[in-house]
Short mmCIF file of the C-alpha atoms (twelve columns), coordinates in Angstrom:
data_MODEL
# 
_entry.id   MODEL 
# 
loop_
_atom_site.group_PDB 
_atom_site.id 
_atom_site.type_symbol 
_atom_site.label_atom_id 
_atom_site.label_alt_id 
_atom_site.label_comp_id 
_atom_site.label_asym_id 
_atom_site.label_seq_id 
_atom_site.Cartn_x 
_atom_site.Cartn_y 
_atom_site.Cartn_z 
_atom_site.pdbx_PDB_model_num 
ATOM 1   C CA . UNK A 1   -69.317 -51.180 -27.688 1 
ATOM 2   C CA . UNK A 2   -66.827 -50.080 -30.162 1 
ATOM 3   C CA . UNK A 3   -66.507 -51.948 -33.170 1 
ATOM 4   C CA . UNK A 4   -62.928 -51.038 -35.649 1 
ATOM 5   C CA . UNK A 5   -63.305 -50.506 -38.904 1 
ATOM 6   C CA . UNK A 6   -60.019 -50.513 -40.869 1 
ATOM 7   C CA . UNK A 7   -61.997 -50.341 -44.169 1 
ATOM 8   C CA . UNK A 8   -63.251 -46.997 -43.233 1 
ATOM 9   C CA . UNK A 9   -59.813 -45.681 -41.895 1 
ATOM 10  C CA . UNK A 10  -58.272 -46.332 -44.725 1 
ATOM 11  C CA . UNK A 11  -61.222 -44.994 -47.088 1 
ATOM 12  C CA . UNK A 12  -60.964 -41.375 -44.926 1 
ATOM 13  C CA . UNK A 13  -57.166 -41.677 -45.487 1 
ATOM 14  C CA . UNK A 14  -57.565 -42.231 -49.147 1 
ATOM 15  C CA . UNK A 15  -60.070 -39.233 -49.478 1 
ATOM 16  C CA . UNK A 16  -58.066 -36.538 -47.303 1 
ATOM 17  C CA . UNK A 17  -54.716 -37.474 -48.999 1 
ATOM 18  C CA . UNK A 18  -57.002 -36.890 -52.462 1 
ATOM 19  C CA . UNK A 19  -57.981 -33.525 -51.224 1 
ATOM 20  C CA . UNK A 20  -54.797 -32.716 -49.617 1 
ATOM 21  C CA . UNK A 21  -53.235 -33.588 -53.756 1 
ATOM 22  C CA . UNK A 22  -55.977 -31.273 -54.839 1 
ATOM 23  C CA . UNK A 23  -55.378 -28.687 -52.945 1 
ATOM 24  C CA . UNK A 24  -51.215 -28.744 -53.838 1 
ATOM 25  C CA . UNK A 25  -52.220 -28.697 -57.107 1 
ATOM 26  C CA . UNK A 26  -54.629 -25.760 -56.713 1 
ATOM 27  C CA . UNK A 27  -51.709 -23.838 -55.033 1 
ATOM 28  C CA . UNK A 28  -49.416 -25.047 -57.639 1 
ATOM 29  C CA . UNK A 29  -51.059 -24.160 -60.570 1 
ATOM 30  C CA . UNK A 30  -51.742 -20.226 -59.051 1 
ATOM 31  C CA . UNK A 31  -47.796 -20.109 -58.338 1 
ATOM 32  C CA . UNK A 32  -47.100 -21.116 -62.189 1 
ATOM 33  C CA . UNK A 33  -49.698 -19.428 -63.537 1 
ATOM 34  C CA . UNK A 34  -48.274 -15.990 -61.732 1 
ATOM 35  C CA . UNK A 35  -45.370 -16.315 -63.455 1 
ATOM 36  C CA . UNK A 36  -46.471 -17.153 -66.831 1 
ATOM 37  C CA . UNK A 37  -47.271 -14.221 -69.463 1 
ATOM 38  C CA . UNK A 38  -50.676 -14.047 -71.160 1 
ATOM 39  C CA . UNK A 39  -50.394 -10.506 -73.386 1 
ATOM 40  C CA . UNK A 40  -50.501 -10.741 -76.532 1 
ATOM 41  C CA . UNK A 41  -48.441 -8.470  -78.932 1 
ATOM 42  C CA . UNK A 42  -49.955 -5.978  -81.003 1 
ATOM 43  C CA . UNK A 43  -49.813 -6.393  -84.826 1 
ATOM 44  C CA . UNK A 44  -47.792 -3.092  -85.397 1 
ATOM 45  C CA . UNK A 45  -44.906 -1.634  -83.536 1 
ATOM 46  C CA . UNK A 46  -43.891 1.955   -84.298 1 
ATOM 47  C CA . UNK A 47  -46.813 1.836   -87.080 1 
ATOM 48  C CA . UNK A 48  -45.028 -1.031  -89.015 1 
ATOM 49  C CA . UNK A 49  -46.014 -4.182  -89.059 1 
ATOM 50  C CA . UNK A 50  -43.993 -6.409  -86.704 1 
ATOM 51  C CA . UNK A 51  -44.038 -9.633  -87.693 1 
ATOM 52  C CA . UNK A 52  -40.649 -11.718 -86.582 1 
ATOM 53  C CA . UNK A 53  -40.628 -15.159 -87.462 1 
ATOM 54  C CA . UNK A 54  -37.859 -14.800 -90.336 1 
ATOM 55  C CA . UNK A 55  -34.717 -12.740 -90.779 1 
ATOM 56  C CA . UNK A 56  -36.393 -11.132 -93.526 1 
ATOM 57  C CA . UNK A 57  -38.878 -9.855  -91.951 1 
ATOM 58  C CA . UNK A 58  -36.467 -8.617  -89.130 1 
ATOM 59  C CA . UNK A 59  -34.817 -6.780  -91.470 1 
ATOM 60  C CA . UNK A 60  -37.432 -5.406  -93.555 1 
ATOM 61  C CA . UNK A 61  -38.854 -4.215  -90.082 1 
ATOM 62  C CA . UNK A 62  -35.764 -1.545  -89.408 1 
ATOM 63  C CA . UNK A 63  -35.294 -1.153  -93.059 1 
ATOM 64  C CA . UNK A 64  -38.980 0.392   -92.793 1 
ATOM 65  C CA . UNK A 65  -37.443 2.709   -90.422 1 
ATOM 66  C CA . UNK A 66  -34.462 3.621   -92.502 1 
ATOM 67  C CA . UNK A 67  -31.799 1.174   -90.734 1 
ATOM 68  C CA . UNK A 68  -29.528 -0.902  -93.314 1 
ATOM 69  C CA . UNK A 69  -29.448 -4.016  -91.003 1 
ATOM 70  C CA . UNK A 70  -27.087 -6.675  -92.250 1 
ATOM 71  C CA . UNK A 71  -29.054 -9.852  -92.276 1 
ATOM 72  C CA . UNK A 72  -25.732 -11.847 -92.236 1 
ATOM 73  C CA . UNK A 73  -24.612 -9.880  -88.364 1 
ATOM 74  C CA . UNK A 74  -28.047 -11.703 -87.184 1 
ATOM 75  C CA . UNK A 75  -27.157 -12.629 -83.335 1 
ATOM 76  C CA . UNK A 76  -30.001 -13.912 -81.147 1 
ATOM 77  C CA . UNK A 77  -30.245 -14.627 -77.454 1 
ATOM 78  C CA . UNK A 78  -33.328 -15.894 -75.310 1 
ATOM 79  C CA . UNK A 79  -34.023 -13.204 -72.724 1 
ATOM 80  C CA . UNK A 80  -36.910 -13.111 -69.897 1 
ATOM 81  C CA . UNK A 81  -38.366 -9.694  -69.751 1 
ATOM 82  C CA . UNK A 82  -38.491 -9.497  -65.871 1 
ATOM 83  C CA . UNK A 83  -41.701 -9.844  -63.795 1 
ATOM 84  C CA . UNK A 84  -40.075 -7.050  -61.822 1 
ATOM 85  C CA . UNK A 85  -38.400 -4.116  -62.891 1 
ATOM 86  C CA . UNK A 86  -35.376 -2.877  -61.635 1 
ATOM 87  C CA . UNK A 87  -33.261 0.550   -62.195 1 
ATOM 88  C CA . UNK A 88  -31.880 -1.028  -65.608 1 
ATOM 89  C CA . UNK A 89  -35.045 -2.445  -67.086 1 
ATOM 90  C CA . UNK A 90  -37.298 0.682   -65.816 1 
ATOM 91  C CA . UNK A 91  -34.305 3.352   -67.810 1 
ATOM 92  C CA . UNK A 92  -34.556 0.776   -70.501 1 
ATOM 93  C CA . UNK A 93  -38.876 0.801   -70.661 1 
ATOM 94  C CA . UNK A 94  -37.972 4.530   -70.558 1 
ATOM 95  C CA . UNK A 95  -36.600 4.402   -73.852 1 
ATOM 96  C CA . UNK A 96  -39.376 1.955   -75.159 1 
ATOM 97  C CA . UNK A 97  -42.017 4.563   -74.162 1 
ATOM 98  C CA . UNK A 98  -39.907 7.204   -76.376 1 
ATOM 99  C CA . UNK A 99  -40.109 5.067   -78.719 1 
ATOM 100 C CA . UNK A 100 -44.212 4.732   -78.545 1 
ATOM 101 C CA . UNK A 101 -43.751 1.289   -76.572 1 
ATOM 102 C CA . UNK A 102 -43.919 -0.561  -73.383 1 
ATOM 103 C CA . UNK A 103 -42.408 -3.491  -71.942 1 
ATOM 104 C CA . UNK A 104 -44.258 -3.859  -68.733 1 
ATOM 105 C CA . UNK A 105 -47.044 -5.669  -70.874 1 
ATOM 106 C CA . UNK A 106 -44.902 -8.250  -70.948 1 
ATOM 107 C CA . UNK A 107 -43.540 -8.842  -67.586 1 
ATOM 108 C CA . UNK A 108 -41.984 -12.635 -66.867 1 
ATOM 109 C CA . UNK A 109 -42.157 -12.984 -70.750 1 
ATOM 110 C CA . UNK A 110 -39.720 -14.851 -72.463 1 
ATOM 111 C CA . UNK A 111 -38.569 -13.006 -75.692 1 
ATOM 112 C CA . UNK A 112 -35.673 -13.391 -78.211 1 
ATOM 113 C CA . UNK A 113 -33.594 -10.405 -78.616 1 
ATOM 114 C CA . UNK A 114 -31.930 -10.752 -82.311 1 
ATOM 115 C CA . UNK A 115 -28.935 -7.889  -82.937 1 
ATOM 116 C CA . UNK A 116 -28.038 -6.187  -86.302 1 
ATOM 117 C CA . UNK A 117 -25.219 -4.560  -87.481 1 
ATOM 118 C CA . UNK A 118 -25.903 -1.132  -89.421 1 
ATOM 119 C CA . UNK A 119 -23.923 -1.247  -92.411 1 
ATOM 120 C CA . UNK A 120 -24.242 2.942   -92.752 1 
ATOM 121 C CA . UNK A 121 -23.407 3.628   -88.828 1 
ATOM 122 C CA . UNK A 122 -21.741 0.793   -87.616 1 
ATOM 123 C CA . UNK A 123 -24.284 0.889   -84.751 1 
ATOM 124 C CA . UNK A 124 -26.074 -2.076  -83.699 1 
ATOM 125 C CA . UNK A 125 -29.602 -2.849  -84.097 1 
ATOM 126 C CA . UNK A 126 -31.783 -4.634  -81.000 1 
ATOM 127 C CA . UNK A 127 -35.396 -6.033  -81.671 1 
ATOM 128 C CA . UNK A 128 -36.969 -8.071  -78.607 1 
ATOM 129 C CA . UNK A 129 -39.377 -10.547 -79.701 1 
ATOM 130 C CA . UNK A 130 -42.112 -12.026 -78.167 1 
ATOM 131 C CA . UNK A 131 -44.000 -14.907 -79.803 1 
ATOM 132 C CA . UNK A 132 -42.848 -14.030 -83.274 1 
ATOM 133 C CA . UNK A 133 -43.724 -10.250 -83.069 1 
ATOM 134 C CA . UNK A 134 -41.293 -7.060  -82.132 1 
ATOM 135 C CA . UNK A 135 -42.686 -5.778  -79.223 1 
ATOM 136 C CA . UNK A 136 -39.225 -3.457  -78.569 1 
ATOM 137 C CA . UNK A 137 -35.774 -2.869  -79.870 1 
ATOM 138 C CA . UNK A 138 -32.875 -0.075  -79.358 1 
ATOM 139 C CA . UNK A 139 -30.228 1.216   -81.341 1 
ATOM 140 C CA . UNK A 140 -27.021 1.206   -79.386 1 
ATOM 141 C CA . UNK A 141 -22.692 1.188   -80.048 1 
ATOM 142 C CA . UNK A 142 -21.042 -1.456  -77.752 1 
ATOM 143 C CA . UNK A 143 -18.609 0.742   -76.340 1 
ATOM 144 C CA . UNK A 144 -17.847 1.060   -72.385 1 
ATOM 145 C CA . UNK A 145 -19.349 4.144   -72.424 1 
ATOM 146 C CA . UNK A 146 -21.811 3.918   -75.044 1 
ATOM 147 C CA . UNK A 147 -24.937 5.134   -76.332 1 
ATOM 148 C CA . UNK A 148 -28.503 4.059   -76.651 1 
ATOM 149 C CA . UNK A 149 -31.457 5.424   -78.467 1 
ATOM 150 C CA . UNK A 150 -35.038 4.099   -79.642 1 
ATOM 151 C CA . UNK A 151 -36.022 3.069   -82.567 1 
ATOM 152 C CA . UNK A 152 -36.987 5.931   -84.754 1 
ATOM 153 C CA . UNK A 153 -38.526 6.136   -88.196 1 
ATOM 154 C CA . UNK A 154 -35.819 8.083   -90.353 1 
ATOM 155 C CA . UNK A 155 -32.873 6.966   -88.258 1 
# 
């Protein structure tokens, strides 16, 4: 004879919809994790140390590669380095690598980008930042048609 036993349904139902939770979480926690970014920066960029976390140090950063950034033009924007690189971004890791760097450490980051005006050229002055350190930067004019170049020691 069969004999119901709703205390047993409901303890099955209880342990499956625990697993089943588990499981979501599991799946969630790989999907997150994919896009979160685990590099650290190095403690030198372009053979100068890179810390970020004030504007002098900013500053003192290009100064150390003979830019005369104007602490009071500071600008600063969060950007996300993208997990994927299109034709922009791969050009623009181009001119990182000139430069001796390489954003695709840092893909799905999110950075700061902080902008300086050169008071000698009038050009301005990029540094991306990632977790208080430069990890990348440009020099650039803001014209239609402008121009870009990496950051060089004796600019």
């Amino acid at each position: 004879m069969y004999s119901y036993d709703p205390y047993s349904t409901v303890k099955k139902n209880v342990i499956l919809t625990l697993f089943s939770l588990f499981l979501l979480m599991c799946i969630f926690s790989l999907m997150i994790g994919s896009t979160f970014h685990t590099a650290q920066p190095e403690e030198t960029y372009l053979g100068i140390d890179n810390s970020a976390e004030t504007t002098e140090q900013r500053t003192a950063f290009l100064s150390a590669l003979s830019y005369s950034p104007d602490p009071e033009s500071e600008e600063s924007e969060e950007i996300i380095i993208p997990a994927e690189f299109g034709d922009v971004y791969t050009r623009y890791n181009e001119l990182q690598k000139e430069a001796g760097g390489d954003l695709s450490r840092y893909k799905g980051a999110q950075c700061v980008r902080f902008t300086y005006r050169d008071t000698e050229t009038g050009h301005f002055l990029d540094l991306i930042v990632y977790e208080n350190r430069i990890i990348g930067g440009d020099e650039c004019t803001r014209e239609l048609d402008g121009e870009m170049w990496p950051l060089a020691a004796g600019a």
